[in-house]
PDB file of the backbone (N, CA, C, O) and the ligand in Angstrom, with CONECT records:
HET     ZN  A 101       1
ATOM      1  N   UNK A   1       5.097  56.288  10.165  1.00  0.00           N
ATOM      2  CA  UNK A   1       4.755  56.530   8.750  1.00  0.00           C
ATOM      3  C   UNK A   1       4.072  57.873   8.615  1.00  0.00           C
ATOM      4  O   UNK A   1       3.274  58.198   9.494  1.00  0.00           O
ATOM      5  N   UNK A   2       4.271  58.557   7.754  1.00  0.00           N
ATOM      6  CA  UNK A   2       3.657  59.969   7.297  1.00  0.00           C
ATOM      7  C   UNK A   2       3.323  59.904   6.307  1.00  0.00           C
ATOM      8  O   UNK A   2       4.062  59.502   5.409  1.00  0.00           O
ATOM      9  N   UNK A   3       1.739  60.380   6.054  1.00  0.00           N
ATOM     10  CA  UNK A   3       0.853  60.591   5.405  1.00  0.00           C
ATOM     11  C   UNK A   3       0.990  62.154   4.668  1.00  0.00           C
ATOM     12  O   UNK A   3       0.406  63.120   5.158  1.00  0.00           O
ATOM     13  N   UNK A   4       1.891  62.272   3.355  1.00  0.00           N
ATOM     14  CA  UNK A   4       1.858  63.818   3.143  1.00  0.00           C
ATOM     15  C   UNK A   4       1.188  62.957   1.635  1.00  0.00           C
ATOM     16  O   UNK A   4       1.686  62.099   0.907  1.00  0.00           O
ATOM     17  N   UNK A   5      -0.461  63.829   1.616  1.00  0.00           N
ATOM     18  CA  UNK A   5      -1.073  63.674   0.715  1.00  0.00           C
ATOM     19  C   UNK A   5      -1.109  64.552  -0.511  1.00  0.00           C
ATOM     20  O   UNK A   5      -0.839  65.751  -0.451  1.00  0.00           O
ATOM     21  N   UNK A   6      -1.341  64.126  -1.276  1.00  0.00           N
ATOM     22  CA  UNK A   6      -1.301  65.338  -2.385  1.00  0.00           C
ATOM     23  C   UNK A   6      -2.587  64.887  -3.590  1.00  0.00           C
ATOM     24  O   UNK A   6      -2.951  63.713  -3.657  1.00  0.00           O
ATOM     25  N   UNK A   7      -3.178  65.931  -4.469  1.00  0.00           N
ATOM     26  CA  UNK A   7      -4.025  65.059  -5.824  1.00  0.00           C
ATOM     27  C   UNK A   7      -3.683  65.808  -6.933  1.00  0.00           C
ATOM     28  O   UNK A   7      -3.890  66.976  -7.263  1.00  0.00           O
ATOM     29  N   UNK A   8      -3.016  64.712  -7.518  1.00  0.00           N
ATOM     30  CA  UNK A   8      -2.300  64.714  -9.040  1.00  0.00           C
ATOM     31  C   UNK A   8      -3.433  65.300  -9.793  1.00  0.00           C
ATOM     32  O   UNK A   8      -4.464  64.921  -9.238  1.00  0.00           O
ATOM     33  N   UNK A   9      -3.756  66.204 -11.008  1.00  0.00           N
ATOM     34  CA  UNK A   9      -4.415  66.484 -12.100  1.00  0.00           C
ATOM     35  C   UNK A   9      -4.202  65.485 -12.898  1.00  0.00           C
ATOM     36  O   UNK A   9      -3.057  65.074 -13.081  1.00  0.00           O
ATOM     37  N   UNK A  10      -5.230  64.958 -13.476  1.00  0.00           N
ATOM     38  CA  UNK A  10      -4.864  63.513 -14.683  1.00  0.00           C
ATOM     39  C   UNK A  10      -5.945  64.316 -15.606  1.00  0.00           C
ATOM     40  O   UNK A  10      -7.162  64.297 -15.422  1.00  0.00           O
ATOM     41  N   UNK A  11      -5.081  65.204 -16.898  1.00  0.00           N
ATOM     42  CA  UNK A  11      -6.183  66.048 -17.851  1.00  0.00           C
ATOM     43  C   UNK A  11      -6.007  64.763 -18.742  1.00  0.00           C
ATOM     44  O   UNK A  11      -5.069  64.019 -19.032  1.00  0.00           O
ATOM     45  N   UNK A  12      -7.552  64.863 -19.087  1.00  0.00           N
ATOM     46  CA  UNK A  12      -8.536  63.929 -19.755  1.00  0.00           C
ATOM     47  C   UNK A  12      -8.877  64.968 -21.292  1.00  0.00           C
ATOM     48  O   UNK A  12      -9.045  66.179 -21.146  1.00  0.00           O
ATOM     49  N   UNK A  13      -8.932  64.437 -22.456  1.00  0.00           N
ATOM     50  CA  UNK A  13      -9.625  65.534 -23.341  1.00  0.00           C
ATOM     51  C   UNK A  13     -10.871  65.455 -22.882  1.00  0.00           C
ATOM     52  O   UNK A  13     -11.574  64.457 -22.730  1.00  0.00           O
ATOM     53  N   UNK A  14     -11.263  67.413 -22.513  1.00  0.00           N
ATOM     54  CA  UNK A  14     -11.888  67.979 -22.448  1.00  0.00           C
ATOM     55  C   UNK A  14     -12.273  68.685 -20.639  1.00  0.00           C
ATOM     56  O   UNK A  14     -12.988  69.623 -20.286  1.00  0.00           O
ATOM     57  N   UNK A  15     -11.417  67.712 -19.854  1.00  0.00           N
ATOM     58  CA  UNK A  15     -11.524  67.542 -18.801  1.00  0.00           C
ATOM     59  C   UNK A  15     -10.170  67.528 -17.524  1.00  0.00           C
ATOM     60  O   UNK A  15      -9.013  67.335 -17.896  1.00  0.00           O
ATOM     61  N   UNK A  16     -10.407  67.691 -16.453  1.00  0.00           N
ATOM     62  CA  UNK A  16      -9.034  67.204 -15.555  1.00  0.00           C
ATOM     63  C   UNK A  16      -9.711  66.717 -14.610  1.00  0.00           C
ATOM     64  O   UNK A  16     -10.514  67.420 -13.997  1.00  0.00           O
ATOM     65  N   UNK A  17      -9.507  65.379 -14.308  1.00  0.00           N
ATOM     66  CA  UNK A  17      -9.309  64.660 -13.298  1.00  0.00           C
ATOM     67  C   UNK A  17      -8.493  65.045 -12.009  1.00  0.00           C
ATOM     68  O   UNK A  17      -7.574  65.832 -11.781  1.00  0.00           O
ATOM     69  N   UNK A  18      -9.261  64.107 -11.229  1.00  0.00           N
ATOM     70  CA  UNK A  18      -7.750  64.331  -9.603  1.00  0.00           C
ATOM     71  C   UNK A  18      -8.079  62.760  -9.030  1.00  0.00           C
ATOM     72  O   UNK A  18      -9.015  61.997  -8.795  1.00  0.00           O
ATOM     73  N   UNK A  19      -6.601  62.859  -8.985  1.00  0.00           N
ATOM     74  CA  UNK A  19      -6.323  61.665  -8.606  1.00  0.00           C
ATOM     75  C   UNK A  19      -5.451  61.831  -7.003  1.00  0.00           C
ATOM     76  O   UNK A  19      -4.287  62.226  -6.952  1.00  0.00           O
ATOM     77  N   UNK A  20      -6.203  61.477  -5.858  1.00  0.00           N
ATOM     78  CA  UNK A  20      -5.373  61.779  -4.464  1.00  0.00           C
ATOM     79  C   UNK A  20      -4.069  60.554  -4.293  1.00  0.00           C
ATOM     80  O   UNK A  20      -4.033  59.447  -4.831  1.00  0.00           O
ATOM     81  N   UNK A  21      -3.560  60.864  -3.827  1.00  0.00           N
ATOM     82  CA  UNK A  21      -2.214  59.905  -3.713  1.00  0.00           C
ATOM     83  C   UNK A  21      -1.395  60.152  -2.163  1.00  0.00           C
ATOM     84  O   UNK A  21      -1.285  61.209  -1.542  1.00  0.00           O
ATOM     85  N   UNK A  22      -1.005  59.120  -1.891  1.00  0.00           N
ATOM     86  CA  UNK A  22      -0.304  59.486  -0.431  1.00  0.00           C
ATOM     87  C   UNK A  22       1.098  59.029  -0.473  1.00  0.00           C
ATOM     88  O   UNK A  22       1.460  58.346  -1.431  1.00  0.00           O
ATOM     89  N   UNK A  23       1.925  59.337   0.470  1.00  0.00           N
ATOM     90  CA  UNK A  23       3.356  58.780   0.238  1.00  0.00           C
ATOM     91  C   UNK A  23       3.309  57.470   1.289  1.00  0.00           C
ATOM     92  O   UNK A  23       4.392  56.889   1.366  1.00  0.00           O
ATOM     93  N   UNK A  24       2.641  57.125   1.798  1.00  0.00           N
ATOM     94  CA  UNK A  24       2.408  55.888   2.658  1.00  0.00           C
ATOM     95  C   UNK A  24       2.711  54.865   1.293  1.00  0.00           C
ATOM     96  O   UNK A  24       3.331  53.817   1.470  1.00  0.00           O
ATOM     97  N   UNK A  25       2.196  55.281  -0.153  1.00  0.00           N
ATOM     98  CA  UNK A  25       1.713  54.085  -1.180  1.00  0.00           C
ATOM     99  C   UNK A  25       0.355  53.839  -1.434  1.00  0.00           C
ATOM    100  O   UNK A  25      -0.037  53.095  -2.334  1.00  0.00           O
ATOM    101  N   UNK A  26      -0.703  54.736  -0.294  1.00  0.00           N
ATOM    102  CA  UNK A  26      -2.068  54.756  -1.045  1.00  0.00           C
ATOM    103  C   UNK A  26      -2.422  55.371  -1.936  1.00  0.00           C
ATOM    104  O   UNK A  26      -1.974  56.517  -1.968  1.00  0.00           O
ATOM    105  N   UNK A  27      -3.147  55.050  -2.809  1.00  0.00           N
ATOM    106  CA  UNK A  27      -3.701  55.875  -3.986  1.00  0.00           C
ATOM    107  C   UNK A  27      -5.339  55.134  -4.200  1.00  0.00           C
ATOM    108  O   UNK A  27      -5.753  53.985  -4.360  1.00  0.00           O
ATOM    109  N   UNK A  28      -6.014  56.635  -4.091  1.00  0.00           N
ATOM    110  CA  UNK A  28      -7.500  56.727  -4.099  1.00  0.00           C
ATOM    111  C   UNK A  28      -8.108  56.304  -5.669  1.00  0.00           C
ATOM    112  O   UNK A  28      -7.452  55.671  -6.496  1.00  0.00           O
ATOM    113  N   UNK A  29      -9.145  56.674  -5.819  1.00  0.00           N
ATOM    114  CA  UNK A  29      -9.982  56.588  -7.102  1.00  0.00           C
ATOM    115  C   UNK A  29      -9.650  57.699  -7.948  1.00  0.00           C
ATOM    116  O   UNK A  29      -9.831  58.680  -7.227  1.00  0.00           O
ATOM    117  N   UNK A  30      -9.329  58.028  -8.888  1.00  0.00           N
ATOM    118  CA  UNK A  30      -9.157  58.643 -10.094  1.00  0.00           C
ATOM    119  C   UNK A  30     -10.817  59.498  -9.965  1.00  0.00           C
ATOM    120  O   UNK A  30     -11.797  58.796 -10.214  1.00  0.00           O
ATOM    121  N   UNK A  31     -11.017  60.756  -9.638  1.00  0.00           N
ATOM    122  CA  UNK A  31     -12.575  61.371  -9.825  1.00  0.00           C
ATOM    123  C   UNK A  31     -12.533  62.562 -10.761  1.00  0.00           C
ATOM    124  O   UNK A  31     -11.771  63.195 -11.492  1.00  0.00           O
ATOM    125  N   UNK A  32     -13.625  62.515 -10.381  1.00  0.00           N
ATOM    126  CA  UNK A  32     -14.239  64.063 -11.575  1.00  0.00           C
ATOM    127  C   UNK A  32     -13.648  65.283 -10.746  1.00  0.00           C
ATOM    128  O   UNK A  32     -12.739  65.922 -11.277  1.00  0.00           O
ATOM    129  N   UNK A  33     -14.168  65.714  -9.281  1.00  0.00           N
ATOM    130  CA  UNK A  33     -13.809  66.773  -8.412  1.00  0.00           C
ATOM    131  C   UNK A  33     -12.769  66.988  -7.474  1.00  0.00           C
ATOM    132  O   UNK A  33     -12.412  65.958  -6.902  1.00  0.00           O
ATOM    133  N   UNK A  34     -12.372  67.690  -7.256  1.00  0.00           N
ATOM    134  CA  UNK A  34     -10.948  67.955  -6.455  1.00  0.00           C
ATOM    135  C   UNK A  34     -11.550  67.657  -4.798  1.00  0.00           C
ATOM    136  O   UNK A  34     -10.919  67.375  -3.779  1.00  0.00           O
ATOM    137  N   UNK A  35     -12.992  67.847  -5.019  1.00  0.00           N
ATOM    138  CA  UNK A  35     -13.751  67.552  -3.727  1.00  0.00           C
ATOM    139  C   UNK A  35     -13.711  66.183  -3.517  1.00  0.00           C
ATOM    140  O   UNK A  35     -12.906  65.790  -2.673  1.00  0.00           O
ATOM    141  N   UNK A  36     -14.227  65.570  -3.951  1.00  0.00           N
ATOM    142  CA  UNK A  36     -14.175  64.007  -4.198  1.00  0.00           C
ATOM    143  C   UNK A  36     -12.841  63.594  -4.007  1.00  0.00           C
ATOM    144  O   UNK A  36     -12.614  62.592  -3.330  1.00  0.00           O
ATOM    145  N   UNK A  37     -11.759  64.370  -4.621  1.00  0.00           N
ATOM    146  CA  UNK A  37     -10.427  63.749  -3.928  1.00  0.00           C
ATOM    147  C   UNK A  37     -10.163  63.992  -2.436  1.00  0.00           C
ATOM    148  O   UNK A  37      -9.578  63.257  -1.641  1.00  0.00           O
ATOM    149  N   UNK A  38     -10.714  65.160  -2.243  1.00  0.00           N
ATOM    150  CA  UNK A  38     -10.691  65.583  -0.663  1.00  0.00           C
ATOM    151  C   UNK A  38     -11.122  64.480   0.380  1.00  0.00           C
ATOM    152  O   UNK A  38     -10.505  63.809   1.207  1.00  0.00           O
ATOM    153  N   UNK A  39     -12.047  64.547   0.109  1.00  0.00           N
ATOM    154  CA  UNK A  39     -13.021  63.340   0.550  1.00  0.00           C
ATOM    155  C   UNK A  39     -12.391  62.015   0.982  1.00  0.00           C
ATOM    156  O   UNK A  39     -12.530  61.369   2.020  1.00  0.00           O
ATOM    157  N   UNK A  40     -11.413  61.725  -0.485  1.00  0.00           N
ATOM    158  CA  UNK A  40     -11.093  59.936  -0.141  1.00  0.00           C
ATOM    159  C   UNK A  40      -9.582  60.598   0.278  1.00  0.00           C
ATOM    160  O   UNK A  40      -8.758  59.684   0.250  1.00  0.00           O
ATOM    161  N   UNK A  41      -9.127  61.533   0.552  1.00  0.00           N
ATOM    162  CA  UNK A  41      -8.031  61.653   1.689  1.00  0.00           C
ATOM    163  C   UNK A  41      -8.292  61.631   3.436  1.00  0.00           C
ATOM    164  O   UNK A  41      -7.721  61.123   4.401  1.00  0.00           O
ATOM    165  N   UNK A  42      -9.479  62.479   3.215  1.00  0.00           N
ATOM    166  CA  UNK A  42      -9.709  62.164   4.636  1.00  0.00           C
ATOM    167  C   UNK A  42      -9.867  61.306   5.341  1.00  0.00           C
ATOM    168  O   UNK A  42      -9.333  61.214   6.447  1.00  0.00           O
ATOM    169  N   UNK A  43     -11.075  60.038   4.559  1.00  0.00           N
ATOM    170  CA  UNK A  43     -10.946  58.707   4.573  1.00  0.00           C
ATOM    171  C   UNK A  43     -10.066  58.163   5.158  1.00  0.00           C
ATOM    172  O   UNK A  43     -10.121  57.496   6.191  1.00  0.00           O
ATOM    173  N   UNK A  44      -8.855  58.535   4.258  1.00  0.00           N
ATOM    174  CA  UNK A  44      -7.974  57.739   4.436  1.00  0.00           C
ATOM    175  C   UNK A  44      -6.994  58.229   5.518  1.00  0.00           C
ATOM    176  O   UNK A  44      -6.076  57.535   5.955  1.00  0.00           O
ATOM    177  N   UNK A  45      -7.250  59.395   5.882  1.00  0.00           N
ATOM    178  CA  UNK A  45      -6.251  59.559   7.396  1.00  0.00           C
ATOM    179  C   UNK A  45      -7.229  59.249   8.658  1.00  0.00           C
ATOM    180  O   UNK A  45      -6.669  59.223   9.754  1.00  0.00           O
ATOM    181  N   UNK A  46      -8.729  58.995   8.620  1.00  0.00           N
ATOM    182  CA  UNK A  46      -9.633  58.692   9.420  1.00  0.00           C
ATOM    183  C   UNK A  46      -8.713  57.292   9.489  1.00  0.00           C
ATOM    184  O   UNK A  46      -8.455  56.941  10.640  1.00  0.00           O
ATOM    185  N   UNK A  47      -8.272  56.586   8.601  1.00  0.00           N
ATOM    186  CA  UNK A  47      -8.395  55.233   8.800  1.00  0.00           C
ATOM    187  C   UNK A  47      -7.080  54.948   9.448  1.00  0.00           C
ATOM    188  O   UNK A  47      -6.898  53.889  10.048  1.00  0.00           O
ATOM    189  N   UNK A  48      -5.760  56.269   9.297  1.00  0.00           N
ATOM    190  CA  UNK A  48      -4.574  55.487   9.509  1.00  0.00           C
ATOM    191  C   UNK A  48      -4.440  56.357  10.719  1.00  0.00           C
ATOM    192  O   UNK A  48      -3.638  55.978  11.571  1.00  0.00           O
ATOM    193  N   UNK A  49      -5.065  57.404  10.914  1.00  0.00           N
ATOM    194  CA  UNK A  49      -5.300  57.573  12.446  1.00  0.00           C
ATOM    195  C   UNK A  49      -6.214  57.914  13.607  1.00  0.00           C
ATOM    196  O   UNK A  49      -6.622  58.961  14.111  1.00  0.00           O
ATOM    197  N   UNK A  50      -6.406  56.369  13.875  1.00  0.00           N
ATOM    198  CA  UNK A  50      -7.659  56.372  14.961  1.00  0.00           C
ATOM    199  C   UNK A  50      -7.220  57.440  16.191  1.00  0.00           C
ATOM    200  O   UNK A  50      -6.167  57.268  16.805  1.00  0.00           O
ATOM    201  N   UNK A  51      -8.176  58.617  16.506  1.00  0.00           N
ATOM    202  CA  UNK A  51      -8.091  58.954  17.457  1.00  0.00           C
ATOM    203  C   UNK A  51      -9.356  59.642  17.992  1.00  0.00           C
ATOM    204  O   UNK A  51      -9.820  60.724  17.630  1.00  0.00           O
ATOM    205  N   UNK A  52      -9.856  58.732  19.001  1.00  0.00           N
ATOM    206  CA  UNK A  52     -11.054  59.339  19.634  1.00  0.00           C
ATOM    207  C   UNK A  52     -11.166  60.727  20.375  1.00  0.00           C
ATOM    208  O   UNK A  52     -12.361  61.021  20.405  1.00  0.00           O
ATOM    209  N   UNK A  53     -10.558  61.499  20.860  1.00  0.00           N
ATOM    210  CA  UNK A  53     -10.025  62.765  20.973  1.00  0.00           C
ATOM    211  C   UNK A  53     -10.513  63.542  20.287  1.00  0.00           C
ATOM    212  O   UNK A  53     -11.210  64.317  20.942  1.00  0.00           O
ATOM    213  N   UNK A  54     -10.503  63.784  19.035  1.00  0.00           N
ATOM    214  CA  UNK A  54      -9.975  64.345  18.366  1.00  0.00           C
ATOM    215  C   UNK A  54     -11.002  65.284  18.135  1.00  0.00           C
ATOM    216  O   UNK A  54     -10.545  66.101  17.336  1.00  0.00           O
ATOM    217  N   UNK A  55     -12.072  65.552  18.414  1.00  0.00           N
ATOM    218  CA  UNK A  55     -13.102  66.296  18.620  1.00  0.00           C
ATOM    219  C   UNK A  55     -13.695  66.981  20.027  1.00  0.00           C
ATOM    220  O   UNK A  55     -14.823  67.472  20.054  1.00  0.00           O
ATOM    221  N   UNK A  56     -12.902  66.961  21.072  1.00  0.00           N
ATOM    222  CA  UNK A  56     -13.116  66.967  22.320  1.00  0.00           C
ATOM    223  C   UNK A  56     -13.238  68.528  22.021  1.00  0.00           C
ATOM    224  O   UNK A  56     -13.483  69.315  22.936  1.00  0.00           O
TER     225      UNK A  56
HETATM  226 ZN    ZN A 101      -1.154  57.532   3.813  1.00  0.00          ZN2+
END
């Protein structure tokens, strides 16, 4: 399975949202910051790939 993530703009009046989304079928929280979408992507590849390594 491949994880190609992306975060949709969801403009709000007055505002734009980001909404992160994955092609796995995950989809994060709807936030205020593009950071905050960052955030719950990483999450979410922390989660779909364990690898202890990965900082060596
Ligand atoms: Zn995914």
């Amino acid at each position: 399975m491949r994880h190609i993530t992306r975060v949709e703009q969801v403009p709000v009046p007055g505002w734009v949202y980001h909404w992160p989304r994955c092609e796995c079928g995950w989809t994060g929280d709807i936030v205020r910051t593009p950071v905050l979408a960052e955030l719950q992507i990483t999450e979410h590849h922390d989660d779909q790939f364990e690898q202890p390594s990965l900082f060596d």
